[in-house]
C-alpha positions, -999 to 999 in steps of 0.1 A, spaced: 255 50 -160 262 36 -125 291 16 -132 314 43 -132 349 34 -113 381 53 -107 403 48 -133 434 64 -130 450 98 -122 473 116 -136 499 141 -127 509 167 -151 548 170 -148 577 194 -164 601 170 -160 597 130 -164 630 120 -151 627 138 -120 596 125 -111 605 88 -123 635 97 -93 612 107 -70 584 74 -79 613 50 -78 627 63 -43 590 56 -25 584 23 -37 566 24 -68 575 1 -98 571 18 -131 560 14 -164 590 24 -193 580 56 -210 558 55 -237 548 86 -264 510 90 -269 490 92 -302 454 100 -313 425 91 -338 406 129 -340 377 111 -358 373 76 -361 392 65 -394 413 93 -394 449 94 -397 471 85 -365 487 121 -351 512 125 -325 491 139 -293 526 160 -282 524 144 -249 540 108 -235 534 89 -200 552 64 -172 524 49 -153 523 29 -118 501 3 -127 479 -9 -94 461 -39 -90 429 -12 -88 433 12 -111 466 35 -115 485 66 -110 495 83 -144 523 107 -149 522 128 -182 545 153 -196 547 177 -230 568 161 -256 556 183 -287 539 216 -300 503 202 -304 470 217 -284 471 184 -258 511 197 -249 498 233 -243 472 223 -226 495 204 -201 519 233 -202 493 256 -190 479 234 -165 514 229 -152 518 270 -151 490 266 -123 508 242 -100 528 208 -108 504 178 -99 470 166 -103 446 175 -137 433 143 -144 409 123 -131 399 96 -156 362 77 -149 364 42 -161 334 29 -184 321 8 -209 297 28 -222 311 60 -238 280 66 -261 258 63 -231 283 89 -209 285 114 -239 249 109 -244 244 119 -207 270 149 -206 253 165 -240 217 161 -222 230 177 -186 246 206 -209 286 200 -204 286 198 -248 312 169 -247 338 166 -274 334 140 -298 352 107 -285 383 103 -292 405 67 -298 438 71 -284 467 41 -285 504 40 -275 532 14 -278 537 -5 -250 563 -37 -241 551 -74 -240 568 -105 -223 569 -112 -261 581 -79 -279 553 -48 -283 518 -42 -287 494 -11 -289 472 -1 -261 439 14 -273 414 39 -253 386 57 -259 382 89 -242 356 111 -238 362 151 -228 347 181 -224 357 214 -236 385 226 -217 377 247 -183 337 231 -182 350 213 -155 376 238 -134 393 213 -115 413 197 -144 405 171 -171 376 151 -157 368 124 -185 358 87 -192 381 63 -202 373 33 -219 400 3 -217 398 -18 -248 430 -34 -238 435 -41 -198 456 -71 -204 482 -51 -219 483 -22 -189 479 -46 -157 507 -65 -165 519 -88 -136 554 -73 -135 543 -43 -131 519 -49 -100 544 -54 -72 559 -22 -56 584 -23 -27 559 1 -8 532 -25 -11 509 2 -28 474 -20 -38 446 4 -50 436 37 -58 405 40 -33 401 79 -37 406 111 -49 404 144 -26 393 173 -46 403 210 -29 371 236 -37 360 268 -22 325 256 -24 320 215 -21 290 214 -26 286 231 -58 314 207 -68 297 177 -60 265 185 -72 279 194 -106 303 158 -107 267 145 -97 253 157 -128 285 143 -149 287 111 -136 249 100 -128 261 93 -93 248 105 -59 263 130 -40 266 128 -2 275 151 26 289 143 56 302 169 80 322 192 59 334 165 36 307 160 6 316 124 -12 305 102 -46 310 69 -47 319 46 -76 318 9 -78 353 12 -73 371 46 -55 357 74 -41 359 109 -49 360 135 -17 357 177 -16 368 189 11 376 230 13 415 245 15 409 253 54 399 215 61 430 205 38 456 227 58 439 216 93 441 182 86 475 178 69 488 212 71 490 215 33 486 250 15 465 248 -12 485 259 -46 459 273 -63 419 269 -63 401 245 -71 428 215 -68 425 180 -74 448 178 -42 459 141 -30 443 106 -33 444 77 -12 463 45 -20 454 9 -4 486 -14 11 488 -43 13 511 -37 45 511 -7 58 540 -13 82 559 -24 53 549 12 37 561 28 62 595 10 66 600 22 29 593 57 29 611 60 60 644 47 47 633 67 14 640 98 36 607 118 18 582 139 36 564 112 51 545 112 88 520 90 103 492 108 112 463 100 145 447 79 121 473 56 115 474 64 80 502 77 66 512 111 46 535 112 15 541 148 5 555 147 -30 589 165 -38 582 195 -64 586 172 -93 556 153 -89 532 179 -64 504 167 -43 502 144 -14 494 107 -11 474 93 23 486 58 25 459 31 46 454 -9 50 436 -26 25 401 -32 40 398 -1 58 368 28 54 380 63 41 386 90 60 360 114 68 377 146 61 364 178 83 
């Protein structure tokens, strides 16, 4: 409790090669696609989860992009998450305390899922190893924004590999996540009571922090001021914002990558994505405070 960061995102995506094209075009390196696979109950057998990833791995946490691979209740819950709109569902807290989170979640009445120890395959300098997690959930549509869970990384070494840190758009850190509600602050009060954290208001814009990212809710009419975005659907985990390294150098890359990109009063810079991956990215320099949204 309290040492919550942002561990990754995901988007939930039809197609996997399309949005590898789309990832590739802006800059991103990417990890080679790997299928997924689950523990139910600790000791049990090893089950294919029906669903398989490509991840850009940041030197702060990383962006996730899942698709269905099977006919199992993980792939139709992606399937049906995608029927809403193609993008964010995921926002995974990182920890190392799962007992403690579960502990918390069952106490503040979200009845949490039993923990469950997920591993895939992934390539070594040297050949292969297995990456193991442990995730905690609740029961699908507790938390209407998507899959909000904890993530536990038993095996960083093997995801933040070094060759897979350097991106041609200079992308560092994931440093938020803007959530899309009709009511913010029923939103943050509620992630307040998952997460132990404080919730904030400023203006319109109400905001937790972590020790490491931010997460900001912000209303569809703030969202299509600001950006002039259309919400897809309500409530949508909408954009986040990435850290560079170099923003210039950002620029100069989605520029010549000839996607929906514009620089906006801030100086920060908007990435639409293409239908194949959904959502927008804002783009700042490392060092620099979030935006206050409304």
């Amino acid at each position: 409790m309290g040492k919550l960061n942002i561990d990754h995102v995901a988007h939930f995506v039809p197609h996997i090669d399309a949005a590898s094209a789309a990832l590739e075009q802006a800059g991103f390196t990417l990890t080679p696609f790997s299928e997924q696979s689950h523990r139910l109950e600790p000791g049990g057998p090893l089950t294919a989860a029906g669903a398989g990833n490509r991840c850009v791995m940041l030197r702060e946490g990383y962006l996730e992009f899942l698709t269905p691979t099977g006919d199992t209740a993980i792939a139709q819950q992606l399937r049906n998450s995608i029927q809403r709109y193609t993008g964010l569902h995921l926002i995974a807290l990182g920890t190392v305390t799962p007992d403690a989170d579960h502990a918390r979640l069952t106490k503040q009445g979200f009845s949490p899922l039993p923990p469950v120890a997920l591993q895939r395959e992934i390539g070594t300098s040297d050949g292969h190893d297995t990456a193991r997690f442990t995730v905690v959930r609740v029961p699908p549509g507790t938390m209407a924004e998507g899959r909000i869970q904890y993530c536990q990384q038993h095996t960083p070494e093997l995801l933040w590999q070094s060759r897979w840190l350097e991106h041609r758009n200079h992308a560092r850190g994931l440093v938020a996540v803007i959530i899309c509600v009709a009511d913010p602050q029923e939103a943050a009060q509620r992630y307040a009571r998952y997460t132990g954290l404080l919730a904030q208001v400023c203006g319109a814009q109400w905001r937790i922090d972590t020790q490491r990212g931010a997460l900001l809710f912000v209303t569809p009419d703030i969202v299509e001021k600001q950006f002039g975005i259309t919400a897809p659907a309500l409530p949508w985990i909408a954009a986040y914002v990435l850290s560079s390294d170099n923003l210039s150098a950002t620029r100069d890359v989605l520029t010549k990558a000839h996607g929906d990109m514009r620089e906006l009063e801030s100086g920060r810079l908007l990435l639409r994505w293409s239908g194949a991956v959904g959502g927008f990215i804002l783009f700042q320099q490392t060092g620099t405070a979030l935006p206050t949204l409304g």
